[in-house]
C-alpha positions in Angstrom: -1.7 -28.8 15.6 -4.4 -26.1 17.5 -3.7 -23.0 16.7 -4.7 -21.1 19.8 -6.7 -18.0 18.7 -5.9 -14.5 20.1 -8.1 -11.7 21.3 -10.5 -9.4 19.2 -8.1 -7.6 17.0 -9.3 -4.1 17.2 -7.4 -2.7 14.4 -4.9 0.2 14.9 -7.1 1.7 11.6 -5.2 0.4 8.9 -5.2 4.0 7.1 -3.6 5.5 10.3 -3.1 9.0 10.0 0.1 9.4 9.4 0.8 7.3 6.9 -2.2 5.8 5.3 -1.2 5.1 1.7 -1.1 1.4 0.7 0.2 0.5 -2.9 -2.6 2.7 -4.4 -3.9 5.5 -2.4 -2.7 8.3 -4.6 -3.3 11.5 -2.5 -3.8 11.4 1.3 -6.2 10.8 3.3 -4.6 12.6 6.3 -5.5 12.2 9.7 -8.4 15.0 10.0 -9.6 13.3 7.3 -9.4 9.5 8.3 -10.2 9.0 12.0 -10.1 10.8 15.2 -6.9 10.4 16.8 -7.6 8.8 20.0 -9.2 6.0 17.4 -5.3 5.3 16.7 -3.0 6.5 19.2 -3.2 3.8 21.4 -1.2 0.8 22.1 -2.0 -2.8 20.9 -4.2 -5.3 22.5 -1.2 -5.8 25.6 2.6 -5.3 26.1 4.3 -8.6 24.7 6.7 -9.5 27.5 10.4 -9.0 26.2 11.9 -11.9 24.4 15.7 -12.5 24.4 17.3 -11.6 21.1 17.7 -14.9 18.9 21.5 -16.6 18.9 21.5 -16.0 15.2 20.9 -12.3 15.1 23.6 -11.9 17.6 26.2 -13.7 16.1 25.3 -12.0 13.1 26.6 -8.5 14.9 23.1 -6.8 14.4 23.2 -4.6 16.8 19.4 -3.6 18.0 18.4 -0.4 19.9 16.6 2.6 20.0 14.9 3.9 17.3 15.1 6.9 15.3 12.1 9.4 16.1 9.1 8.3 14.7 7.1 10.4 12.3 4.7 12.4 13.3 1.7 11.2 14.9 3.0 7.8 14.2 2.0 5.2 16.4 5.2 3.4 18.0 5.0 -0.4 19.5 7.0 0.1 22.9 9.0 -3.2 22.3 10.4 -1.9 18.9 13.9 -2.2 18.4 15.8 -0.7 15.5 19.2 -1.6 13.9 21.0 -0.5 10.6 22.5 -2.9 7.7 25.0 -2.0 5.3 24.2 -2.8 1.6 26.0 -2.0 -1.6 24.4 0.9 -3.5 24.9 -1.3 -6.3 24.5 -4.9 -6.1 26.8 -5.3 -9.2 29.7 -3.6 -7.2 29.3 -5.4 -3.9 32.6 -3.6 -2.6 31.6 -0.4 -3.6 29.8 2.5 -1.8 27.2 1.1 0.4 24.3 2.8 1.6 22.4 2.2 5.5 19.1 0.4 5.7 17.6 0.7 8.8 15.2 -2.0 10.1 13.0 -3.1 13.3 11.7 -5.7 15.4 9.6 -6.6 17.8 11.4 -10.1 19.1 9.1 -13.5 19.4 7.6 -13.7 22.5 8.3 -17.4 23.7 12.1 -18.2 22.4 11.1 -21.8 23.3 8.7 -22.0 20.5 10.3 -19.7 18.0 10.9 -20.6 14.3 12.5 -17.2 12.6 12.2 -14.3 11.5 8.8 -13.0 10.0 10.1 -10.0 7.0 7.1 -7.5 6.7 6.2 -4.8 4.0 3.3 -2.8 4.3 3.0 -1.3 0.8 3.7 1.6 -1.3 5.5 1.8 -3.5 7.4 4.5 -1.1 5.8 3.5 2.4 7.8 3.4 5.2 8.0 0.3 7.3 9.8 0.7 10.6 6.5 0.4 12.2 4.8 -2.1 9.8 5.3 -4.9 12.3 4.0 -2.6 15.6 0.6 -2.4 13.7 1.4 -6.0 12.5 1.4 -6.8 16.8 -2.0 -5.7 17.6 -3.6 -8.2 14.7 -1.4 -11.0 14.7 -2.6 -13.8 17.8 -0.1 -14.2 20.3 0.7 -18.1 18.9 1.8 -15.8 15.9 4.2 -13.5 18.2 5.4 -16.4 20.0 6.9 -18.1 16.9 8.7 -14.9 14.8 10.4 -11.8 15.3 8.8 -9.6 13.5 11.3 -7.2 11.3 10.5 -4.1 9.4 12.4 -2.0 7.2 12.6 1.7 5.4 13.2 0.2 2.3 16.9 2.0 0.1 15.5 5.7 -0.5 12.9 6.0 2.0 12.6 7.5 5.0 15.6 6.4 7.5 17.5 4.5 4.2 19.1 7.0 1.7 16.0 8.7 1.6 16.1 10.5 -2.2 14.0 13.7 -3.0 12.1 14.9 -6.2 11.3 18.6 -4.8 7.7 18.1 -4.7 6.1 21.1 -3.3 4.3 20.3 -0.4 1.1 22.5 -2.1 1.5 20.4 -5.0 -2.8 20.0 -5.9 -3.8 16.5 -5.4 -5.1 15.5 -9.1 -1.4 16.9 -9.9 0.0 14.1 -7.7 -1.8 12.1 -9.6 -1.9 12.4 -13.1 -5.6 13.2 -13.2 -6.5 15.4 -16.8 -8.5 19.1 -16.9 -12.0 18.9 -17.7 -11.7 18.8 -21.4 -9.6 16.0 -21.2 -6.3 18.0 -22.1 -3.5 16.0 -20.4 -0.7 19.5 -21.1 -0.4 20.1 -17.7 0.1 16.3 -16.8 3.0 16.6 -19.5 4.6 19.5 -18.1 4.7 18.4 -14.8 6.2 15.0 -15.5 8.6 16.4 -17.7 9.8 19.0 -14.6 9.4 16.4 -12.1 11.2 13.7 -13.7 14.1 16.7 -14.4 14.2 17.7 -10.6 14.4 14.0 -9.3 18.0 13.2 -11.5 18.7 16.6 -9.8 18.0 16.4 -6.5 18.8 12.1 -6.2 21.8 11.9 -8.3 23.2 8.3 -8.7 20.8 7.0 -6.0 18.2 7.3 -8.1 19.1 4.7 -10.8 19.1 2.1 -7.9 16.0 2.6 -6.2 14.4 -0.7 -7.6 11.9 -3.6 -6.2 15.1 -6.2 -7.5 17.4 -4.3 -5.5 15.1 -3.4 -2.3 14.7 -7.7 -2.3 18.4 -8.1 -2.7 18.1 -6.2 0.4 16.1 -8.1 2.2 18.2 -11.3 1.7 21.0 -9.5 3.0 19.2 -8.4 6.4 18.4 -12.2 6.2 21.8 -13.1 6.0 22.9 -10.7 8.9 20.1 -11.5 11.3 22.1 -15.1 10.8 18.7 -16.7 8.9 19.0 -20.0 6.7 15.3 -18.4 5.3 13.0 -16.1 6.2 8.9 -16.3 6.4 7.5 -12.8 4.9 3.9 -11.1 5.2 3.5 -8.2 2.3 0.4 -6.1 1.2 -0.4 -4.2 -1.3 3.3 -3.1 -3.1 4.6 -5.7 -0.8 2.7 -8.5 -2.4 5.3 -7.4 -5.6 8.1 -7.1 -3.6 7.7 -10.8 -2.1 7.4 -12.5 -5.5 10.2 -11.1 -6.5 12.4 -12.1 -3.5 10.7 -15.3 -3.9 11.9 -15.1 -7.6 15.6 -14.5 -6.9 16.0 -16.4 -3.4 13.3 -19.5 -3.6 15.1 -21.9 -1.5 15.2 -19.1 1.5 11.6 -18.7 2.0 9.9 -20.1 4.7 5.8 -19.1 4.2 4.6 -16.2 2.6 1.4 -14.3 2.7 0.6 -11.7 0.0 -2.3 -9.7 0.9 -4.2 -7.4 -1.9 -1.8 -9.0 -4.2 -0.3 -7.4 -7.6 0.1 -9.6 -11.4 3.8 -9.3 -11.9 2.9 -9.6 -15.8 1.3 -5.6 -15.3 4.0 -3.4 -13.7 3.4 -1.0 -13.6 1.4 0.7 -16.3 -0.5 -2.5 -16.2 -1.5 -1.9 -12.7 -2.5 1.8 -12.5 -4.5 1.0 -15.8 -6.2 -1.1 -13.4 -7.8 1.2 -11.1 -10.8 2.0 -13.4 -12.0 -1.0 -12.9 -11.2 -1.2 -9.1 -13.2 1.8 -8.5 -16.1 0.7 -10.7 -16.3 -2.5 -9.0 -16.2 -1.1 -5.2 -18.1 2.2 -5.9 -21.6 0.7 -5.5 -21.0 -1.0 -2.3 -21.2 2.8 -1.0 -24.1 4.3 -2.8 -26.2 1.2 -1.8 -25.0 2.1 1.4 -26.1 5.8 1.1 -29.2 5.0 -0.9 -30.2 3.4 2.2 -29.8 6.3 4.5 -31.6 8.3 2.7 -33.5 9.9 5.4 -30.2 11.2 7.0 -28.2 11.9 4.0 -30.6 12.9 1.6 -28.1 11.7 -1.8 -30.4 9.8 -3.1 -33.0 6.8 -2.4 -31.8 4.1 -4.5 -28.2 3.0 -5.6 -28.3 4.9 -9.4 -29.6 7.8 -8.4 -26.7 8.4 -5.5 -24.4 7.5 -8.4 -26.0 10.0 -10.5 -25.8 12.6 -8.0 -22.0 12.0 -7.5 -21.5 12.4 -11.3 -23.7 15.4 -11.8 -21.6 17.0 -8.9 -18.4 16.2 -10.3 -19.5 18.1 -13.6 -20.6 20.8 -12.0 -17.1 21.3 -9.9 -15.3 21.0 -12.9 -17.1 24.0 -14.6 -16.7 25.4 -10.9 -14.6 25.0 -8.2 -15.5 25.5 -5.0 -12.3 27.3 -2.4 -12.0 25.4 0.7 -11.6 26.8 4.1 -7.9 25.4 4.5 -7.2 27.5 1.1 -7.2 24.6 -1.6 -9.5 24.2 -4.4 -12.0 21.1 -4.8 -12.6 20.8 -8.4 -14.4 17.7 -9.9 -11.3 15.8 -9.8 -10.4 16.7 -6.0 -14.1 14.8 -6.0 -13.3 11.7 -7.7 -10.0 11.1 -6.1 -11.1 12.0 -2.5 -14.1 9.8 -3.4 -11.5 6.6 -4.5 -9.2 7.0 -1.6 -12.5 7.2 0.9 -13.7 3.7 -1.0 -10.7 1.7 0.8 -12.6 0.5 4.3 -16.2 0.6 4.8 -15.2 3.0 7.9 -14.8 5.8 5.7 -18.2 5.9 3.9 -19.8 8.4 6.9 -16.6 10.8 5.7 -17.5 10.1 2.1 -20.9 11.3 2.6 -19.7 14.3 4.4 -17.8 15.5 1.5 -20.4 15.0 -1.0 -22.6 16.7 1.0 -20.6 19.8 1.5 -19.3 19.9 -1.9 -22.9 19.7 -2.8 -24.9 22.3 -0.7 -22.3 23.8 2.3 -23.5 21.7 4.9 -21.5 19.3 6.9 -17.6 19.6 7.6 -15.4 20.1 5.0 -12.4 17.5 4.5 -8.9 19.0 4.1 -6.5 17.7 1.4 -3.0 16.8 3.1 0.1 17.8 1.8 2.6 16.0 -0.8 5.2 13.9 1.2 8.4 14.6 -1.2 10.5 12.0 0.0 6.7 9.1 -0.9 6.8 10.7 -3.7 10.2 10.5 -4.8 10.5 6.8 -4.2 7.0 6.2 -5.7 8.1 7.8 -9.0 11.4 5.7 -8.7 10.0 2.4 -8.1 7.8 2.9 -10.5 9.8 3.9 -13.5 13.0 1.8 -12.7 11.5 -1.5 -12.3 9.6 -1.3 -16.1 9.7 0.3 -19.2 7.1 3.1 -20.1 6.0 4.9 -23.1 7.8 7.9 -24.2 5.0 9.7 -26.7 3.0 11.8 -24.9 0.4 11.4 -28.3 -0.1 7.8 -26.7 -1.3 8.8 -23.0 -3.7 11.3 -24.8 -5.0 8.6 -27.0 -5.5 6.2 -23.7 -6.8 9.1 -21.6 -9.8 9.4 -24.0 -10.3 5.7 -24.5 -10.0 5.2 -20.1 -12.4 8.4 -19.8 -15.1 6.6 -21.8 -14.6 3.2 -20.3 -14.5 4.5 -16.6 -16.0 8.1 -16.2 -15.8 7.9 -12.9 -11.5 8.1 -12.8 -11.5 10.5 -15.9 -8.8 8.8 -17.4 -6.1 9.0 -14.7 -5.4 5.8 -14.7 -4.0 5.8 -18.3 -2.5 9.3 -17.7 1.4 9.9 -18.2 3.8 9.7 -15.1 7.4 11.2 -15.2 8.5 8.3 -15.9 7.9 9.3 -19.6 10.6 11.3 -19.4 12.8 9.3 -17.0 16.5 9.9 -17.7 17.5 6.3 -16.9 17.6 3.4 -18.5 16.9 0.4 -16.4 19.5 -0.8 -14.9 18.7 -4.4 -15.6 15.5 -6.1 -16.9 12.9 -7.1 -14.5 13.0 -10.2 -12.1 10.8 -12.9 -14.5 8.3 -14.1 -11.7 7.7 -18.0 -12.0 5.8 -20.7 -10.6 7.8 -23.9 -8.8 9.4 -24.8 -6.0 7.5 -25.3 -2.5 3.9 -24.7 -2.1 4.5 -22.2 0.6 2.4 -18.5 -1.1 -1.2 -17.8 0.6 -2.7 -14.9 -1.3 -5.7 -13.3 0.6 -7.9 -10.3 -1.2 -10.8 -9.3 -1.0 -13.4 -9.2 -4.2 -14.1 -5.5 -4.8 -10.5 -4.2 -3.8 -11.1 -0.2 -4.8 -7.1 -0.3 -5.3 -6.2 -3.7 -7.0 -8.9 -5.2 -8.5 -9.6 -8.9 -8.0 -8.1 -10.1 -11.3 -4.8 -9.1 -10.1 -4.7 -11.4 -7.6 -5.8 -14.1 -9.8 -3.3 -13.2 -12.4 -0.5 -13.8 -10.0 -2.2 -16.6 -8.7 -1.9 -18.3 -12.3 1.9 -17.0 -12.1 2.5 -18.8 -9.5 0.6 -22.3 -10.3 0.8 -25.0 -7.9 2.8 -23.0 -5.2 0.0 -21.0 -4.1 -3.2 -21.1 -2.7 -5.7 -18.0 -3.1 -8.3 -17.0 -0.1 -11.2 -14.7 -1.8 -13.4 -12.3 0.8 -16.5 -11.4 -0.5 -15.9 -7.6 0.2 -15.1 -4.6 -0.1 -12.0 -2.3 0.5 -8.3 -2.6 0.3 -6.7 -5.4 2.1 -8.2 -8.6 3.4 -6.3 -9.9 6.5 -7.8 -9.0 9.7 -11.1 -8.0 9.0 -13.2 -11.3 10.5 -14.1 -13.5 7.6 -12.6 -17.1 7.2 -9.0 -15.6 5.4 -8.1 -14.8 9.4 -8.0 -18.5 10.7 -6.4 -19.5 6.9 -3.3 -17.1 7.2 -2.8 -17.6 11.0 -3.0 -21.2 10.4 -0.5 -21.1 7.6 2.0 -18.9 9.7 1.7 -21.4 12.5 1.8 -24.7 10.9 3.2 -24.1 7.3 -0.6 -25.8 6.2 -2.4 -24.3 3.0 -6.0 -24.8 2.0 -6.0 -27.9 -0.4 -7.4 -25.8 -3.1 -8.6 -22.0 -3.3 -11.3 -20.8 -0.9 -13.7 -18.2 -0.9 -14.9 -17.0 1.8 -18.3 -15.2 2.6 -18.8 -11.6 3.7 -17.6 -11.0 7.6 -20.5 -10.0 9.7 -20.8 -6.4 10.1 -19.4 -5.5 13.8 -18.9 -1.8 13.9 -15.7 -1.6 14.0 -13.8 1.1 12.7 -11.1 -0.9 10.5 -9.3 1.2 8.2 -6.6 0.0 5.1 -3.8 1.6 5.1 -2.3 4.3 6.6 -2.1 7.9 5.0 -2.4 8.5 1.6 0.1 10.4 -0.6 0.0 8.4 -4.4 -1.2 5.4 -5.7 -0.5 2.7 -2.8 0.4 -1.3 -2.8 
């Protein structure tokens, strides 16, 4: 079967500026920061003609209409539709109090040729996804948006569903946010702030909070899949969504249709596992940018080969930790600012003229400087949630200052955030129930695409889930750079569409080479608050 290919996919930039945090971006790369907005703001490659709703979803009583207000600056496909699905709080007490979850769609184009429903998650932990499959529309070819409805969700505590708090102060600093230590290497103000934070989110979320899992949010999903009238569901998750797939996969196998994991998470290293992980992201992806400044030398003036731009980045980071330098916009950029500005600007190649800026301002004044957005509470609040109810964590705070120093050594260029503490050190819950064992088995229906110098989840993750997984799977590598892998040109775009369309996986693992350079401004993500997936 042909699959008939669709127009250029000019990306809506994947780190859109209003929500541009993928499973790992930890702070925010905000608009001002990430692209002009008329780079965004428009709509996708042409208006889908309006598709009649699907029998099943009708006799299912979903009841699709407007949507709530979108967030601001948020880009909203004109063909969205929006709906809201009761689910129990607590899957344990199905007839107990149930909470809304409010979810959107952009209906298959050609009802002729549709096969179902095509579940989307664009990462996180704590992104919002009404308006996952809008940016979803302007990549996908149209053979793609022919066959599915394309559903999104606010997953239970975010956003539009039971959205739960932790009080984070908007002026929160950024290597707060993230757990990043002082210059010393003291991690007392990392434990202070856990401890508080973990304190004001039993506070503020009460007994949602125990309940904001991944095993529940999937439980979720099968029930939107039971009331949109599905036998099984096809599913497209990045980043955090690549976890949140297995484990649907996990609990439901015999509902899945085909499913693509994109920048895909080891179940075996949640979630300690995989924040330990971004070290070695970052070392792997940093040189693809100092090569690239080393060889504008002439303009940028950081350095003429690779090690000596690397060298200048770490010499300035020394230097603004002995002192900081006030920003315009009133916050301070110490050396830390610098490194995790300097991660978040690895995810697309895009963002390296912005990443250059920065040093160069930092460095000597000139330039523009970058301004460091906000906290979002409510991404927060479901970050720290996700993250401490689906595994166990260590208590002694002894521990993280023993792996801080270890990390710092290993991977000077994170400090040792990676291995830092989280509030989920002092999380006043016990999990609910153990995590969802993810296994191998059943169909061979799992395409994992990701690209090999990922600056959020480094390649081995993707392998490691890929050995989970065993014969059900098929990996696509990119040789590349930046965080996610769909969409960007090389030979994983004709894989996934083909797989979508036909159900057809490569025979065995591919790897494909690097996409020619086109000059397109592609961004991953969409805006940053904490680590992303």
């Amino acid at each position: 079967m042909s699959v008939r290919p669709g127009p250029p996919r000019h990306h809506q930039p994947r780190a859109a500026p209003t929500r541009a945090r993928s499973l790992f971006v930890a702070a925010v790369v905000a608009t001002s920061l990430a692209v002009p907005a008329a780079a965004h703001a428009g709509p996708p490659r042409a208006a889908h003609k309006a598709a009649a709703a699907p029998a099943g979803a009708a006799a299912a009583g979903v009841a699709w209409g407007r949507c709530p207000p979108a967030p601001p600056g948020q880009y909203r496909h004109p063909l969205l539709q929006c709906a809201t699905v009761r689910v129990p709080l607590d899957h344990r007490r199905p007839r107990g109090r149930s909470i809304g979850i409010a979810i959107s769609r952009i209906p298959a184009t050609s009802p002729a040729a549709r096969r179902g429903v095509l579940l989307t998650n664009p990462g996180g932990p704590g992104e919002r996804g009404l308006d996952f499959p809008g940016r979803l529309a302007t990549w996908l070819p149209p053979d793609i948006m022919d066959r599915y409805d394309v559903v999104g969700m606010d997953p239970r505590g975010i956003g539009d569903s039971a959205a739960i708090s932790c009080g984070v102060d908007p002026a929160t600093p950024l290597d707060l946010r993230l757990p990043y230590p002082a210059a010393d290497g003291s991690i007392a103000r990392n434990v202070a702030y856990a401890r508080a934070t973990a304190a004001r989110c039993a506070e503020l979320s009460g007994d949602l909070l125990p309940h904001i899992s991944t095993t529940n949010t999937a439980r979720d999903l099968d029930l939107i899949r039971a009331a949109l009238g599905e036998p099984r569901i096809s599913y497209f998750g990045t980043s955090y969504g690549s976890y949140l797939g297995t484990v649907y996969r996990a609990l439901f196998p015999r509902r899945v249709d085909r499913m693509v994991l994109d920048s895909a998470l080891d179940p075996r290293l949640v979630w300690r596992g995989t924040w330990l992980g971004w070290g070695r992201a970052t070392a792997d992806r940093l040189p693809d940018f100092t090569a690239w400044a080393a060889a504008r030398d002439a303009t940028l003036h950081l350095g003429a080969t690779a090690e000596a731009v690397s060298r200048r980045f770490r010499a300035l980071a020394a230097r603004l930790d002995a002192s900081p330098v006030r920003l315009p916009d009133g916050t301070t950029a110490t050396g830390n600012i610098l490194r995790e500005l300097t991660r978040e600007l690895l995810y697309d190649d895009s963002l390296f003229p912005l990443l250059a800026d920065l040093w160069r301002y930092l460095d000597t004044g000139a330039g523009t400087p970058i301004p460091v957005p906000a906290a979002d509470d409510n991404f927060m609040a479901a970050f720290y949630a996700l993250s401490c109810n689906d595994a166990a964590w260590p208590r002694s705070p002894v521990r993280y200052a023993r792996d801080v120093a270890a990390d710092r050594r290993r991977w000077p260029d994170t400090a040792g955030m990676p291995a830092n503490i989280w509030p989920c050190a002092f999380w006043p819950y016990r999990r609910v129930e153990p995590p969802v064992a993810v296994t191998g088995g059943g169909s061979r229906n799992v395409l994992i695409v990701h690209q090999t110098r990922d600056p959020a989840v480094p390649l081995s993750s993707a392998q490691g889930l890929r050995e989970v997984l065993g014969s059900a799977a098929a990996l696509v590598t990119v040789d590349g750079g930046g965080h996610l892998a769909f969409g960007r040109g090389s030979c994983a775009d004709p894989i996934t569409v083909t797989f979508l369309a036909t159900g057809v996986l490569p025979a065995a693992d591919r790897s494909c080479p690097a996409p020619p350079a086109t000059g397109e401004r592609r961004v991953s993500g969409s805006r940053s608050r904490v680590p992303r997936g």
